[in-house]
LOROTOR-992189 format. One line per 8 residues: number of its first residue (from 1); their letters; for each residue x, z, y of C-alpha. Coordinates in nm, 3 decimals. Each point is the difference from the previous one (the first is absolute). Example, Ala and Ser with C-alpha at 12.3 -4.5 7.8 and 13.67 -1.06 7.14 Angstrom:
<rs>
1> AS> 1.230/0.780/-0.450 ~ 0.137/-0.066/0.344
</rs>
This chain:
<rs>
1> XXXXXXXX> 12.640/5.141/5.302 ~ 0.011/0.313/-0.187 ~ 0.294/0.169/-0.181 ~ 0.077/-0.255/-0.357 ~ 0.248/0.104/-0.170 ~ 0.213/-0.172/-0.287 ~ 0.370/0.027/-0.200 ~ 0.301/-0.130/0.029
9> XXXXXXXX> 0.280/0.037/-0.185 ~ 0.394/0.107/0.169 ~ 0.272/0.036/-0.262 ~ -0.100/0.187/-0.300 ~ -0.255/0.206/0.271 ~ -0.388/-0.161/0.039 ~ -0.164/0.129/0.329 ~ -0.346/-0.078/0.192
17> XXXXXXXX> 0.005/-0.253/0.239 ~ -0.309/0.016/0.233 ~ -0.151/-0.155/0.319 ~ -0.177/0.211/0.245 ~ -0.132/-0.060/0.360 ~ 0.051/0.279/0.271 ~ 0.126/0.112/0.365 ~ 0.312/0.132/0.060
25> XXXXXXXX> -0.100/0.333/0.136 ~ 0.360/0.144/-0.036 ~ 0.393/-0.073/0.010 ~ 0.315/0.169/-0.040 ~ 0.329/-0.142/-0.048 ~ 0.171/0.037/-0.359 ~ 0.388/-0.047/0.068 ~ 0.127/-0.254/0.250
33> XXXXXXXX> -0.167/-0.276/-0.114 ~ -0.351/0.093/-0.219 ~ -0.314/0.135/0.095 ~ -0.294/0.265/-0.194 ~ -0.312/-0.140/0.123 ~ -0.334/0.179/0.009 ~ -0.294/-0.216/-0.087 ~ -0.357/0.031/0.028
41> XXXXXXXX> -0.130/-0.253/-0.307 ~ -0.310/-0.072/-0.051 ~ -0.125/0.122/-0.412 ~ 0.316/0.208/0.005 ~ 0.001/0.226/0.303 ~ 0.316/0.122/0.162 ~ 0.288/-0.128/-0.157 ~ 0.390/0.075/0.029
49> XXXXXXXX> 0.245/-0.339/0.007 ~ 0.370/-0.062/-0.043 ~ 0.078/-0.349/0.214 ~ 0.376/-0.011/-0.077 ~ 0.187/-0.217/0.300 ~ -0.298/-0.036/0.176 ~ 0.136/0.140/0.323 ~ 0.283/-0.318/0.016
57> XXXXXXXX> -0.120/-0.259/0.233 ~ 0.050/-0.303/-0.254 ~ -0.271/0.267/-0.272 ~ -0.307/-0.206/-0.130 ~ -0.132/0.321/0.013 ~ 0.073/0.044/0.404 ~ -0.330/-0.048/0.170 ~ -0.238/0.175/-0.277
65> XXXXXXXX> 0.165/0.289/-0.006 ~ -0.070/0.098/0.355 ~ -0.225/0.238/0.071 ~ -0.370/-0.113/0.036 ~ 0.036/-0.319/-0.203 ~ -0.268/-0.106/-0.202 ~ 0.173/-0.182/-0.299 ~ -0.060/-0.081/-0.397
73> XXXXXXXX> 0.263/0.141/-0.144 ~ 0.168/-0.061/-0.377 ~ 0.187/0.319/-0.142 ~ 0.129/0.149/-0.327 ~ 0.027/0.331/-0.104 ~ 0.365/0.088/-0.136 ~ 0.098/0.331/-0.055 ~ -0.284/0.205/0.148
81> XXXXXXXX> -0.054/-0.171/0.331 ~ -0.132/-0.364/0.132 ~ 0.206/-0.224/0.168 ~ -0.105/-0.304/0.197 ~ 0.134/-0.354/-0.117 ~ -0.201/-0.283/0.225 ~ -0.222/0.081/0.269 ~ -0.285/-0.279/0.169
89> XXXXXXXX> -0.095/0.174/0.339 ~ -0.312/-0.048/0.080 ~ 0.019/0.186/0.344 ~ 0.187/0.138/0.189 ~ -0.198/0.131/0.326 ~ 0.256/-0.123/0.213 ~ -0.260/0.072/0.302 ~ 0.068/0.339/-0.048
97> XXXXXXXX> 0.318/0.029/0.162 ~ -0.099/-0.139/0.315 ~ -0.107/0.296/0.158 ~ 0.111/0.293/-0.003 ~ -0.330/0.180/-0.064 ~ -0.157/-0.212/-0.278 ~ 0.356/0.039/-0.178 ~ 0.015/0.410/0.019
105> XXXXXXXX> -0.329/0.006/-0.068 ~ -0.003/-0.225/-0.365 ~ 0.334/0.195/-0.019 ~ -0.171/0.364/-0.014 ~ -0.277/-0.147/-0.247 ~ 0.256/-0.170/-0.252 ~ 0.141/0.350/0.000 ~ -0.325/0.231/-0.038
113> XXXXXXXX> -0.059/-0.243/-0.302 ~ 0.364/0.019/-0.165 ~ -0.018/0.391/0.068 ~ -0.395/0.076/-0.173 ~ -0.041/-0.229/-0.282 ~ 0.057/0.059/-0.315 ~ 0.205/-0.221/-0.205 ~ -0.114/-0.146/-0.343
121> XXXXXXXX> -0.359/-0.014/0.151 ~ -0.161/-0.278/0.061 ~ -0.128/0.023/0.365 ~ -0.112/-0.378/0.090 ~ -0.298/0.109/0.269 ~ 0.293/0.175/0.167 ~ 0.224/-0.313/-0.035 ~ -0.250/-0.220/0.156
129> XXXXXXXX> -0.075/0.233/0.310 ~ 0.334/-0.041/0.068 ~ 0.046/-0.305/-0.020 ~ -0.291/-0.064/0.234 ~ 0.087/0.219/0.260 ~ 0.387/-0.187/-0.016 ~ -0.138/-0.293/0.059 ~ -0.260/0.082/0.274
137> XXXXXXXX> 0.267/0.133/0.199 ~ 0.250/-0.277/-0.059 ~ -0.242/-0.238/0.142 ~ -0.070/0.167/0.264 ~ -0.375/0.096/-0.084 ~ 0.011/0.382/0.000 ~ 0.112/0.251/0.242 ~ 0.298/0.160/-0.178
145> XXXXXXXX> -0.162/0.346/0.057 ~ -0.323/0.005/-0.056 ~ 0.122/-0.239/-0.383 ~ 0.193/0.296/-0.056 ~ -0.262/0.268/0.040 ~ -0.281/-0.271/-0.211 ~ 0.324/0.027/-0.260 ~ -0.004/0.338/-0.007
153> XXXXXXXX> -0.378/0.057/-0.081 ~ -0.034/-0.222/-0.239 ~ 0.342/0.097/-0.153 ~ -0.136/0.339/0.004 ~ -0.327/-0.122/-0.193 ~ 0.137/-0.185/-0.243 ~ 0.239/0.294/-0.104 ~ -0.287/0.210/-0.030
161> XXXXXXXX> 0.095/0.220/0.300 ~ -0.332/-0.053/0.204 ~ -0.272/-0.134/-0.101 ~ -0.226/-0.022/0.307 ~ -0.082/0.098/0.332 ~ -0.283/0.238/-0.073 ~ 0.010/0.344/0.011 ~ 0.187/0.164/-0.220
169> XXXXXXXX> -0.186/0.327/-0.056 ~ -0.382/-0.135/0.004 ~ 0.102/-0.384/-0.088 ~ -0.246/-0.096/0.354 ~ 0.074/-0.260/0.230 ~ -0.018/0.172/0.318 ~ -0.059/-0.159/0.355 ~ 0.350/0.187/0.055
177> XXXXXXXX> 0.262/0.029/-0.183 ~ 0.249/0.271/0.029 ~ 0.345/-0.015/-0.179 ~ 0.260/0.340/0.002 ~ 0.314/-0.115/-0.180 ~ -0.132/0.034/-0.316 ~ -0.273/-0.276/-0.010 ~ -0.318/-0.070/0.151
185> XXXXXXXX> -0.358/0.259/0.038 ~ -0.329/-0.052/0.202 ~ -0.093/0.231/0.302 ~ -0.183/0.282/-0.246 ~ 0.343/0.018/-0.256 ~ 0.267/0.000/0.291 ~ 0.267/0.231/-0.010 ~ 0.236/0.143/0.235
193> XXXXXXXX> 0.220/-0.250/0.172 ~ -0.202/-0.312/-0.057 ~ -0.016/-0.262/0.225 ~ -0.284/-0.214/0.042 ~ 0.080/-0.420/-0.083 ~ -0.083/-0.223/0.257 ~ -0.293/-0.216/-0.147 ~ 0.196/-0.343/-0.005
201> XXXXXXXX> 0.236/0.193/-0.189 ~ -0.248/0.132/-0.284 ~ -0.129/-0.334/-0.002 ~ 0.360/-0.162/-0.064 ~ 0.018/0.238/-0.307 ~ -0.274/-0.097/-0.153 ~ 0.035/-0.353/0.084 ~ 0.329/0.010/-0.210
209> XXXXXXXX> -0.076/0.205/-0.275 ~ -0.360/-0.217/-0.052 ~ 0.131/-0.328/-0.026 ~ 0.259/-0.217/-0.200 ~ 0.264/-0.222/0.073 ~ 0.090/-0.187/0.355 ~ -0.353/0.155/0.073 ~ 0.122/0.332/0.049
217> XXXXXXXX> 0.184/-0.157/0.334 ~ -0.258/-0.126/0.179 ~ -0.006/0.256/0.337 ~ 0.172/0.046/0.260 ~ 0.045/0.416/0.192 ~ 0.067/0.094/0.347 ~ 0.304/0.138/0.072 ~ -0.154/0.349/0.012
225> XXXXXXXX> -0.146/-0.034/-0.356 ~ 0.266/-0.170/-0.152 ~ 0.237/0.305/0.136 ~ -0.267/0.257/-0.160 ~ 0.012/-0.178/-0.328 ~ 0.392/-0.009/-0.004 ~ -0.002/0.361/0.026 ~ -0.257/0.048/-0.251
233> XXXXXXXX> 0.179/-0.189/-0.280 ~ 0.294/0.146/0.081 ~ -0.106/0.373/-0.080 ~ -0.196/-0.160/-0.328 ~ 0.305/-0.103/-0.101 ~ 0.183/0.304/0.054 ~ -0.231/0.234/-0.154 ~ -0.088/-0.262/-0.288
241> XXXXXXXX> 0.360/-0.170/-0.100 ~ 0.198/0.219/0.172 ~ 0.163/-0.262/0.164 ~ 0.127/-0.067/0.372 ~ 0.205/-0.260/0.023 ~ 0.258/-0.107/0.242 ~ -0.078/-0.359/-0.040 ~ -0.396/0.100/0.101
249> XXXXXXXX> 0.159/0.223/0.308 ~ 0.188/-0.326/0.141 ~ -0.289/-0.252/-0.047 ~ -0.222/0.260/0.212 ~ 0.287/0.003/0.233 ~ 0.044/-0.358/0.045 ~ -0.363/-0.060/-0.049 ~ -0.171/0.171/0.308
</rs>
């Protein structure tokens, strides 16, 4: 379902009335009672929604308005902003919040996605990642940490902030890679301070940025790797969002 939109008319006012399908990527409470929801919907991008009484217990709107929930959700637009009249949850990852790590983890990447998209783009690829990775982790089918860091990559890709694992001076593939905080060179274009990648590590990166879809979680890392690719993405995203979050900082804590 993508965002469809129609009229309907309140009073002497006539406003769009639309349907759009998303996750909940975002919450704050409006009040004592209401709720702004972010939403990550798919032909629409990110998307800012009033749910008024949704935080009362008796609320229709209750259970899709938590965060993660994957829901269809009817709106209008009144007076410059959408508000949410009937949500259908689809959703709602409740396999997440059995452990601690899975849930820090899909916590941090919720909020690396509400923090660096746009809104009023359409960013379905994104979307979809997400949802993927949510539910490989609610399942139990991916190592929280290692989902994160395949997140991150192909987040990174798909927002145009790294585009592959070659060399970034001679475009090469090099036997070894070498990355320096900045992004990644072969032996002849290193510079002072890089660090060479452990080869399971190189190969993970281009694993992820190579393929589509569930494919792009089909490895497993050793401890030692998967440490040395935490770090890595880490200073990417540092030097390339300019973001370290404290959400990422406890998921590495509680993920060790």
């Amino acid at each position: 379902m993508a965002f469809s939109v129609g009229f309907m008319k309140k009073g002497s006012q006539t406003m769009s009335v639309g349907k759009i399908r998303g996750i909940v990527i975002g919450e704050a409470q409006r009040g004592e009672s209401s709720k702004q929801i972010i939403v990550l919907a798919k032909g629409m991008g990110k998307v800012r929604l009033s749910a008024r009484g949704a935080k009362n217990a008796k609320s229709h709107l209750l259970a899709g308005t938590q965060l993660f929930a994957y829901c269809d959700f009817t709106i209008y637009e009144g007076r410059g902003f959408w508000s949410v009249t009937q949500i259908d949850l689809i959703e709602s990852f409740y396999g997440l919040r059995n452990d601690v790590a899975v849930l820090s983890q899909a916590v941090y990447l919720a909020e690396l996605v509400e923090k660096t998209c746009p809104e009023g783009m359409e960013q379905d690829e994104i979307m979809q990642l997400l949802l993927f990775t949510l539910q490989g982790m609610a399942k139990g089918h991916l190592e929280p940490k290692l989902a994160g860091r395949i997140f991150e990559i192909k987040y990174l890709q798909l927002s145009g902030l790294l585009a592959s694992a070659d060399c970034m001076v001679c475009e090469e593939t090099p036997a070894q890679l070498y990355f320096d905080g900045e992004g990644f060179t072969c032996q002849n274009h290193t510079r002072p301070g890089a660090k060479p990648l452990l080869p399971a590590v190189g190969a993970a990166l281009s694993h992820v940025l190579e393929n589509e879809g569930k494919q792009i979680f089909g490895f497993r890392l050793s401890p030692e790797a998967l440490e040395q690719l935490d770090k890595v993405m880490r200073q990417y995203l540092q030097m390339h969002v300019g973001l370290d979050l404290k959400s990422r900082r406890f998921a590495a804590d509680i993920c060790f």
